[in-house]
C-alpha positions in Angstrom: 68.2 -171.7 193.1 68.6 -171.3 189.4 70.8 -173.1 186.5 73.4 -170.7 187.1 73.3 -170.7 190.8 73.5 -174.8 190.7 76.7 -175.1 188.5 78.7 -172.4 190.7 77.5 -174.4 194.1 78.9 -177.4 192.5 81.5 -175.9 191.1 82.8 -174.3 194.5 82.3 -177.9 196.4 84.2 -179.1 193.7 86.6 -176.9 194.5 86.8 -177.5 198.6 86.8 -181.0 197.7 90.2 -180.7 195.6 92.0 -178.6 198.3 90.8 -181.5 200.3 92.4 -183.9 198.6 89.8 -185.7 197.4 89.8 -185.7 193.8 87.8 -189.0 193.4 85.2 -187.1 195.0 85.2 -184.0 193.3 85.0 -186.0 189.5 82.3 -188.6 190.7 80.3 -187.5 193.2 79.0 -184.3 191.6 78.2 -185.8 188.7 80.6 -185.1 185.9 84.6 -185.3 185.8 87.1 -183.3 184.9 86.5 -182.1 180.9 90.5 -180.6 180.3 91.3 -184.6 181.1 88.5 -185.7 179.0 89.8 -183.7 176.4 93.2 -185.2 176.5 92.0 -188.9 176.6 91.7 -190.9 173.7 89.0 -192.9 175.8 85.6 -192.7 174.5 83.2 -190.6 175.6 80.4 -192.3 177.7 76.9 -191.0 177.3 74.0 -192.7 179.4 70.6 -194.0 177.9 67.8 -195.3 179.9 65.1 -197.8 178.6 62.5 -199.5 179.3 64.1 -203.3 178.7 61.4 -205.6 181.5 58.0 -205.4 182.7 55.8 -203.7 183.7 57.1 -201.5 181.1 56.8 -201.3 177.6 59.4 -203.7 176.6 59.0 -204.1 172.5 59.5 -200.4 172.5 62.4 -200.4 175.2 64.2 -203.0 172.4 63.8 -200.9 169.7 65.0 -197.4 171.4 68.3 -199.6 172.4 68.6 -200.7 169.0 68.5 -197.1 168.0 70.8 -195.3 170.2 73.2 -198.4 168.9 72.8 -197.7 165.5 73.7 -194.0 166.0 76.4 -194.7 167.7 77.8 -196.8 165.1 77.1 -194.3 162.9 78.7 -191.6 164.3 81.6 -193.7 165.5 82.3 -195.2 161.9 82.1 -191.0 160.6 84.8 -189.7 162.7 83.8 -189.9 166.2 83.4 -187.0 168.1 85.8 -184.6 169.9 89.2 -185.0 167.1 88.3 -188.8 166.6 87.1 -190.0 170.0 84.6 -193.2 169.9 81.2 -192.6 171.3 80.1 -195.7 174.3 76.6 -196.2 174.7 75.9 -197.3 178.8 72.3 -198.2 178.5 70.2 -198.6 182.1 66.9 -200.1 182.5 63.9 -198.5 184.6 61.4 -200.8 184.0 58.8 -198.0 183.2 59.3 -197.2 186.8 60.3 -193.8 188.1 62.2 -194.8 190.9 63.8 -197.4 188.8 64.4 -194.3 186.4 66.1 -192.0 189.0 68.4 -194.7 190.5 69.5 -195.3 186.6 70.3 -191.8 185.8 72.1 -191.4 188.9 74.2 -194.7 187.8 75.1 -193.3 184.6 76.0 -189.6 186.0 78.0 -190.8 189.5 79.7 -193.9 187.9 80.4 -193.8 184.4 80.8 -190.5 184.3 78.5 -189.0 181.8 78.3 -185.7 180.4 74.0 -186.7 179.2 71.3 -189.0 179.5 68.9 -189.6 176.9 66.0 -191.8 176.2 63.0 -192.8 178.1 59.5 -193.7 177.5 57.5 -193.4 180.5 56.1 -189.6 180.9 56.6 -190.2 185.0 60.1 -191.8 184.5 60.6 -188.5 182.3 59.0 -185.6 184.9 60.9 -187.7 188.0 64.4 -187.5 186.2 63.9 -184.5 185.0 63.8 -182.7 189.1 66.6 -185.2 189.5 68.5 -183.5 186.7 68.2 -180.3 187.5 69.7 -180.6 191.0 72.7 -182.8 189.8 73.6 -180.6 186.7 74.1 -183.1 183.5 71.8 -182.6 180.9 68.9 -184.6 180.5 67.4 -185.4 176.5 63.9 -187.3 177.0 63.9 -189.3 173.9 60.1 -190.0 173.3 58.0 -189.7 176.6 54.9 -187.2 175.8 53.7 -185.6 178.8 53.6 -181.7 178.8 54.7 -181.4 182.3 58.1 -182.6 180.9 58.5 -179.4 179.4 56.3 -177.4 181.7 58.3 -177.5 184.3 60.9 -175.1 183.0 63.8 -177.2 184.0 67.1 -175.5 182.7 69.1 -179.2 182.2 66.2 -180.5 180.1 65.4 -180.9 176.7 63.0 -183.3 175.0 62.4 -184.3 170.9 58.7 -185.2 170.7 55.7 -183.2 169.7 53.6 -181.6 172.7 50.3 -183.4 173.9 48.5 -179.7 173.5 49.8 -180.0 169.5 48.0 -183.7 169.2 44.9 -182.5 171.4 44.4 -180.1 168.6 44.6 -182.6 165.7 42.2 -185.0 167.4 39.8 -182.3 168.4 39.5 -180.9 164.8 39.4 -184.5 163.3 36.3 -185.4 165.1 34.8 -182.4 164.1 35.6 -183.0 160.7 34.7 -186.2 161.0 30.9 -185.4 162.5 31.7 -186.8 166.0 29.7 -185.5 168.6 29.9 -187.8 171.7 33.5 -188.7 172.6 35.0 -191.4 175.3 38.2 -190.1 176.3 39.7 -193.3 177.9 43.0 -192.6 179.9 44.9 -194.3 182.0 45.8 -192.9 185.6 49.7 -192.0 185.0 51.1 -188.8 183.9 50.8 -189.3 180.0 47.5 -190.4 180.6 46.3 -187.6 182.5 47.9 -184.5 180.5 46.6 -186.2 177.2 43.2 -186.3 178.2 44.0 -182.5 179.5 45.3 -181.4 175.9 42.0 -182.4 174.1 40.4 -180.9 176.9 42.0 -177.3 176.2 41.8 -178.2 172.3 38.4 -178.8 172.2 37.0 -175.6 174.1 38.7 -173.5 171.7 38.4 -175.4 168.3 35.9 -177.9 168.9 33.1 -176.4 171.9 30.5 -178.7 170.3 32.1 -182.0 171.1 30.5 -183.8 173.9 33.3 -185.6 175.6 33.3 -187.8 178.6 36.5 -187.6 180.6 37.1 -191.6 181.9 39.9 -192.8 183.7 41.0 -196.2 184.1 43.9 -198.3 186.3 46.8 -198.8 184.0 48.0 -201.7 186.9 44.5 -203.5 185.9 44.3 -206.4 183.7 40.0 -206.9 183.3 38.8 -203.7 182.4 35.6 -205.3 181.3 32.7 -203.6 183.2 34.8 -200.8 182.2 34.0 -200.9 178.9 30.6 -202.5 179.3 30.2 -198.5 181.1 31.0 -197.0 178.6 29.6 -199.2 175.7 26.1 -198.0 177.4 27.4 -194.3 176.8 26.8 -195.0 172.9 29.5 -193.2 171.8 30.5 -191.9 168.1 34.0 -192.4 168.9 36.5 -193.5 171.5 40.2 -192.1 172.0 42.2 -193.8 174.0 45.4 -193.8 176.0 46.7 -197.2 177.1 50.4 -198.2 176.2 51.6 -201.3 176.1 51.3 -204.1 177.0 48.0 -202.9 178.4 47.0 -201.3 175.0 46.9 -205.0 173.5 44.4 -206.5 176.5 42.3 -203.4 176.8 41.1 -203.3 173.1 40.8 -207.4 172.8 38.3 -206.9 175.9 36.4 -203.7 173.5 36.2 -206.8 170.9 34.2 -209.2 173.3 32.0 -206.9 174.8 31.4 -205.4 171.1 32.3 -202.0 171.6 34.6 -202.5 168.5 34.8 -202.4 165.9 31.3 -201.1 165.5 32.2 -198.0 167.3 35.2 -195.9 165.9 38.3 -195.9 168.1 41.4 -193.8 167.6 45.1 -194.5 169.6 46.3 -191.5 171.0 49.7 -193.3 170.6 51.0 -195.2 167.9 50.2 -198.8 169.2 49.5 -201.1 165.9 53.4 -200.1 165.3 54.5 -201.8 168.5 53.7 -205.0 168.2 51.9 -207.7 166.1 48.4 -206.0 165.6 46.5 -208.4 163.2 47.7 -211.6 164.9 46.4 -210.1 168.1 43.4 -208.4 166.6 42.7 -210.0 163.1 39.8 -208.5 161.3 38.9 -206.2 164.2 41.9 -204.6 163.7 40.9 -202.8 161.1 39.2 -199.3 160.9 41.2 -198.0 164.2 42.8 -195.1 163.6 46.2 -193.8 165.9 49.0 -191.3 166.1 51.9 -190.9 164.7 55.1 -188.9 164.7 56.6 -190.5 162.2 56.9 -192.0 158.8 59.3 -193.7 156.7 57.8 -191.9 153.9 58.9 -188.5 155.1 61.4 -186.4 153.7 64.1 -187.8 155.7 67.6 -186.8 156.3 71.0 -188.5 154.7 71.5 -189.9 157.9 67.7 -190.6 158.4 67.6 -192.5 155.0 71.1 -194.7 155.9 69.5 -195.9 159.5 65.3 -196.5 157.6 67.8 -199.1 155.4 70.0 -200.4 157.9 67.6 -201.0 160.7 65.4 -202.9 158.3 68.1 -205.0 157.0 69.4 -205.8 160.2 66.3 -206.4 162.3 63.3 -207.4 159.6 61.2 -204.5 160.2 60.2 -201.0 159.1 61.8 -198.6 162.2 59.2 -197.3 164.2 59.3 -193.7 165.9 60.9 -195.6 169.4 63.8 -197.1 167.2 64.3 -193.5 165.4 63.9 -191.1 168.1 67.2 -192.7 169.6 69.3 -192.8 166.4 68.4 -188.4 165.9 69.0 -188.3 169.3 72.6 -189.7 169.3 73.0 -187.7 166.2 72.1 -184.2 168.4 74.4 -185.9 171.0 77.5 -186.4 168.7 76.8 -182.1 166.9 76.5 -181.2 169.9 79.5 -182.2 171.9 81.5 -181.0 168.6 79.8 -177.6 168.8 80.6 -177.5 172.6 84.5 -178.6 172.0 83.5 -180.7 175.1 81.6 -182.1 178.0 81.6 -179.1 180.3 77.4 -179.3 181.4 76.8 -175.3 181.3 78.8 -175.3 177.9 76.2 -178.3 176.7 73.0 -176.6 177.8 73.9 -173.3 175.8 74.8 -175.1 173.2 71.5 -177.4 173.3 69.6 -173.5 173.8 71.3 -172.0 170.7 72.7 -174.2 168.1 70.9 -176.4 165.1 71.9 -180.0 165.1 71.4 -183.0 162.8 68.0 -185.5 162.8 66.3 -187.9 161.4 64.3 -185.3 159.1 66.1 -183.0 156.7 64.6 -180.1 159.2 67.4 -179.1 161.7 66.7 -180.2 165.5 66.7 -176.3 167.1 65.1 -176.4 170.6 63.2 -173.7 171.6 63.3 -171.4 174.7 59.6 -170.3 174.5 58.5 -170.7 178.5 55.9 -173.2 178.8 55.0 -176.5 176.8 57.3 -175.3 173.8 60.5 -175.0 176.5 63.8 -176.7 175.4 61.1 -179.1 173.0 61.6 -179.8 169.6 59.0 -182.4 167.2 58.2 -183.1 164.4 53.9 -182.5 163.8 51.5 -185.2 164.4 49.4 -187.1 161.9 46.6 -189.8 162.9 46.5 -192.2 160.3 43.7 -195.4 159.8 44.2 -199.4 159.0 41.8 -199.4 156.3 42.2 -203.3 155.2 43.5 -206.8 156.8 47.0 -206.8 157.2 47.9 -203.9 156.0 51.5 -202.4 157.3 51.4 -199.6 159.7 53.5 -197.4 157.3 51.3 -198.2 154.1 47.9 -196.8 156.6 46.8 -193.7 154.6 46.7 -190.6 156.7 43.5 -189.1 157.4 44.0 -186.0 159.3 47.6 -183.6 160.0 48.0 -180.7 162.0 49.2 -178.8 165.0 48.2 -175.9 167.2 46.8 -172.6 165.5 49.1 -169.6 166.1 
């Protein structure tokens, strides 16, 4: 059944249920409440976020998304609300990185406080589970960072996602090593669904603007914690180059295992992620550290937007460091958030997703956010390009690494 065919199912149970008498039942257990009474309360205006705040999932970026979304809502809240003046109240759930953990949360945020959206997430499978989740309950979905194509893929009418599309960075990497003279690549994945479609994307990338490249597809466990023979495997492979796609925390043990077996740093190794912004890269790595290159999606020397420059300032002042791309993401986000429930005049879910189809909202970037309806990857996506950039010297900050290579798929 499509969008359209969901919201007039829900909308007729909605209905029986009144007549009923059952009112409670009507507002909560469908999954969003009545929006003529939102409208007329001066409560504020709940809107869900899930994170990643305990292990096994990646909990320095979990932090900084929180931290984010908190900021924008400040933001907006000290601006002029939304809605004639109504506050904005961030309801944040934890998944853990798990996708059942992920489910249960956005079902939390939709059945009992009401929500009209969830945003966030970080884990592509927490992201791709939700998402089927979504699409049956009918409140919009925003994924917030996770990077998996199959996010988009999927064609899901109730969601939307602001990152850039695995296919766009396969690209970027594929013309990089042939820039760069690569021939033999090591393309080491985990076994989860970012993993997987990453690997996928240089895969496709390569055939078309790279068929020279000689790449070895490897997959490891992501649950592991010795990944030493491993990487003694593919040490014998002599690579020119390795790309890999661990996350944290497994990012940090996998590469200091590459150090003591000596794969690096004599052998070139590029992040398909942004790791030495996550956590503390030359205490854990030191001199090894250096030469590694990694994607980004971000950088606080962009051409960023009023709001963009207020929350680079404030976030630094407040919590010590430079904002990465987990702590922004949330802030634009909140920023689409607050636009878009003005441009709707409300919370009503099939008002929401035209709106989210149609209209031009505020970032991070001076760029508008405008999500397109291209079928495929591109569906109800919107990102900023990728860049891979390289920590040339000891200590260096993440921001201050030159970049070496931009880009994004050919037309």
């Amino acid at each position: 059944m499509g969008y359209s065919g969901n919201i007039s199912r829900r909308r007729s149970l909605k209905a029986l249920y009144a007549a009923l008498g059952f009112a409670g039942i009507a507002a909560a257990g469908l999954g969003y409440g009545s929006d003529t009474a939102r409208a007329q309360s001066d409560d504020p205006v709940n809107i869900g976020f899930i994170a990643s705040l305990t292990l096994p999932g990646s909990v320095l970026e979990g932090q900084r998304m929180v931290r984010g979304a908190e900021l924008g809502i400040e933001y907006i809240n000290a601006n002029g609300g939304v809605l004639g003046g109504r506050k904005l109240k961030l309801v944040v759930q934890n998944d853990s990185g798990q996708a059942a953990n992920g489910v249960a949360a956005y079902r939390s945020l939709v059945n009992e406080f009401n929500v009209p959206i969830v945003y966030g997430i970080y884990n592509s499978a927490t992201a791709i589970a939700v998402g089927e989740v979504a699409e049956q309950v009918g409140t919009p979905l925003l994924v917030t960072e996770a990077g998996s194509d199959d996010i988009t893929k999927a064609g899901h009418d109730m969601v939307f996602r602001t990152a850039p599309t695995s296919l766009s960075k396969g690209f970027l990497v594929a013309n990089f090593f042939k820039a760069k003279g690569f021939k033999r690549v090591v393309s080491l994945m985990p076994n989860t669904a970012y993993g997987q479609t990453t690997a996928e994307a240089l895969r496709e990338a390569a055939a078309v603007a790279a068929p020279e490249l000689q790449i070895e597809y490897v997959t490891f466990d992501n649950t592991a914690v010795d990944w030493t023979a491993a990487l003694l495997a593919v040490k014998a492979k002599k690579p020119d180059v390795i790309w890999n796609g661990a996350v944290e925390p497994q990012a940090s043990l996998i590469y200091r295992q590459a150090i003591t077996v000596g794969l690096v740093p004599e052998v070139p190794w590029l992040w398909a992620g942004s790791i030495p912004t996550v956590g503390d890269w030359w205490g854990n790595h030191g001199q090894a550290g250096v030469g590694v290159y990694f994607n980004l999606n971000y950088s606080p020397k962009q051409e960023l937007s009023p709001e963009g420059e207020w929350f680079k300032a404030e976030y630094q002042k407040r919590f010590g460091e430079v904002p990465n791309f987990a702590a922004v993401a949330p802030f634009s986000n909140t920023l689409v958030i607050a636009d878009l429930l003005n441009q709707a005049k409300g919370t009503d879910a099939h008002v929401l997703v035209k709106e989210l189809e149609t209209g031009e909202f505020r970032g991070f970037t001076k760029k508008p956010v405008k999500f397109s309806t291209e079928k495929g990857i591109n569906w109800h996506n919107w990102g900023s390009p990728y860049v891979i950039a390289q920590m040339t010297e000891l200590n260096q900050a993440w921001y201050d690494a030159p970049v070496v290579a931009t880009g994004d798929v050919p037309e």
